[in-house]
C-alpha positions in Angstrom: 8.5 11.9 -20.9 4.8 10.8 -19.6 4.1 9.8 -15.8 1.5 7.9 -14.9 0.4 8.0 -11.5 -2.4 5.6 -9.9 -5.0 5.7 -7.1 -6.4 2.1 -5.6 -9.4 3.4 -3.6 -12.8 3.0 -2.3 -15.4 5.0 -1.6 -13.1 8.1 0.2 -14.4 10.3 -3.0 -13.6 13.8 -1.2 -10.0 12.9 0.3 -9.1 11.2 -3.6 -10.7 14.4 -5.4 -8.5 16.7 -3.1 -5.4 14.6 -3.6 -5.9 14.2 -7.7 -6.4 18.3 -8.0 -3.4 19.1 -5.5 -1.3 16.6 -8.5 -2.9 18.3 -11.2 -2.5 22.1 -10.5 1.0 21.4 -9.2 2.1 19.8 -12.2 3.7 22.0 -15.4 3.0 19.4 -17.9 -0.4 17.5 -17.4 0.2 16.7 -21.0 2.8 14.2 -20.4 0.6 12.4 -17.0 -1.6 10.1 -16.6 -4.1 10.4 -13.6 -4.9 6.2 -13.1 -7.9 5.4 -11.1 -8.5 1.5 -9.7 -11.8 1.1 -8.1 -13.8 -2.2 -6.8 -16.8 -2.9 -8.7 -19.3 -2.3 -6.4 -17.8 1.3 -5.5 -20.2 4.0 -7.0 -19.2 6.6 -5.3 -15.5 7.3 -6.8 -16.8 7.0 -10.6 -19.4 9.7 -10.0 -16.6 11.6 -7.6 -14.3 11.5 -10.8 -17.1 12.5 -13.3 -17.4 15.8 -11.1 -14.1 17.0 -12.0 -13.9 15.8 -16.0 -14.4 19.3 -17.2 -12.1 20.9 -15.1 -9.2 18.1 -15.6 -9.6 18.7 -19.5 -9.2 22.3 -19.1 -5.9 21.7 -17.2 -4.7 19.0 -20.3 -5.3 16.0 -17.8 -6.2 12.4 -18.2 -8.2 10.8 -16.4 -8.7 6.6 -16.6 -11.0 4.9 -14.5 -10.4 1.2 -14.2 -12.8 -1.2 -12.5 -11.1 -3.8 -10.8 -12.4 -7.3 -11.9 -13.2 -8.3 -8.2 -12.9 -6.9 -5.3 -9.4 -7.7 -3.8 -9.3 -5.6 -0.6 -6.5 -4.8 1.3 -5.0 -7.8 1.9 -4.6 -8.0 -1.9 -3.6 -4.5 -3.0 -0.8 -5.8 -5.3 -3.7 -7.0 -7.2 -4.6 -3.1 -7.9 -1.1 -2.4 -8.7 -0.6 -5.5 -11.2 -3.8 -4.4 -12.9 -3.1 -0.7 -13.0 0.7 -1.8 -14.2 -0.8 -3.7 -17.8 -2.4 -0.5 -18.8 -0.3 2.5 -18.1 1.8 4.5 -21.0 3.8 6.4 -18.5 7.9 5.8 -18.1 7.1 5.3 -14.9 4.3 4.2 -12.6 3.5 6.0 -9.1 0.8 4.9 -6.7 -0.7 7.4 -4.5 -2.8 7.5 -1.2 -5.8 8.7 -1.8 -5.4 11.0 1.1 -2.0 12.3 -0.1 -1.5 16.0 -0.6 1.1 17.3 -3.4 3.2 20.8 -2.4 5.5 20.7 -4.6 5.1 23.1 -7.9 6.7 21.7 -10.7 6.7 18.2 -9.2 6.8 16.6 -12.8 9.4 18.3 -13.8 11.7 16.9 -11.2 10.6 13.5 -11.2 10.9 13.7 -14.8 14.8 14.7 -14.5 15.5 11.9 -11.9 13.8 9.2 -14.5 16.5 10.6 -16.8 19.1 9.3 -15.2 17.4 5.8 -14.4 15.2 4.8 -17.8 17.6 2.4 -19.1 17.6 0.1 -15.9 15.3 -1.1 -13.5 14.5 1.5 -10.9 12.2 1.1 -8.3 11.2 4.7 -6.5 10.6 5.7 -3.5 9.3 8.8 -1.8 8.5 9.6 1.8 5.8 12.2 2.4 6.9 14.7 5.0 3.9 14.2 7.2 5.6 10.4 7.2 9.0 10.9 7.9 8.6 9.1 11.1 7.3 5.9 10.4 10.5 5.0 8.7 9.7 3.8 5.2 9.0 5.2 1.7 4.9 6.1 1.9 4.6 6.9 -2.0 6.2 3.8 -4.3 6.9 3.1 -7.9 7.9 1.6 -10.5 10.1 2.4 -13.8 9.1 1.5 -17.3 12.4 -0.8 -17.6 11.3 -2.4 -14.2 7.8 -3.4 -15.3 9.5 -4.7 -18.7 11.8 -7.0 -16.9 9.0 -8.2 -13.9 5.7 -8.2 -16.1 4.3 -6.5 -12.5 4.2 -3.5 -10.1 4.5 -5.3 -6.9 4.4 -9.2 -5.6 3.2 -7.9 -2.1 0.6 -5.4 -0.7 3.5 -4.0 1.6 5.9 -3.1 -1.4 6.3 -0.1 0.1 8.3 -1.8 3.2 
């Protein structure tokens, strides 16, 4: 089962290259994942980051697909990230990530992969809450389903889809 996983950012190339790696060499089946990067068009900096780590991604069985968004929406309008991310990916399911969080979980595929099991015939929107988060309340990683993004034609409707 493929994952796809997506980063909206600008111009925070050494927090996103730290984040994308911690994903990568904690996963067991980079095969099966998708490593989704939105960026504004007038960010340089990210492409170039992402370029730097090619090479090593391919060695690990990783994807990498840089998408440059067709304006720049900012943060007011991150759903517009999400929605444009959300055409493209192949994944069952669609996970946005900060690009300043950290994976420490080995094998962290694996289990999503068995919770998707158990959902991929119905809509399932999925939450996760980063420990460094716990106290604000609210999930801090979000996603999506394949089913749910079948039935919506969308990722989110609202920058705060995480609340």
């Amino acid at each position: 089962m493929k994952i796809s996983l997506m980063w909206m950012t600008r111009k925070r190339s050494s927090e996103l290259i730290y984040s994308v790696c911690s994903f990568l060499h904690k996963a067991v089946d980079n095969k099966n994942i998708e490593y989704i990067f939105i960026t504004d068009p007038d960010d340089e900096e990210t492409p170039a980051a992402l370029n730097k780590i090619v090479n090593m991604a391919h060695a690990n069985h990783a994807e990498l697909i840089h998408i440059v968004a067709e304006e720049k929406f900012g943060y007011k309008s991150l759903e517009q990230y999400q929605n444009t991310v959300a055409k493209v990916f192949t994944g069952e399911c669609l996970i946005a990530i900060a690009d300043d969080n950290i994976c420490i979980d080995n094998g962290w595929d694996e289990k999503l992969r068995k919770e998707l099991l158990e959902r991929q015939h119905e809509p399932a929107w999925i939450a996760i809450t980063p420990l460094n988060e716990y106290w604000k309340g609210y999930a801090g990683v979000i996603g999506i389903n394949r089913e749910w993004y079948n039935r919506t034609k969308r990722f989110s409707g609202s920058r705060a889809a995480d609340m």
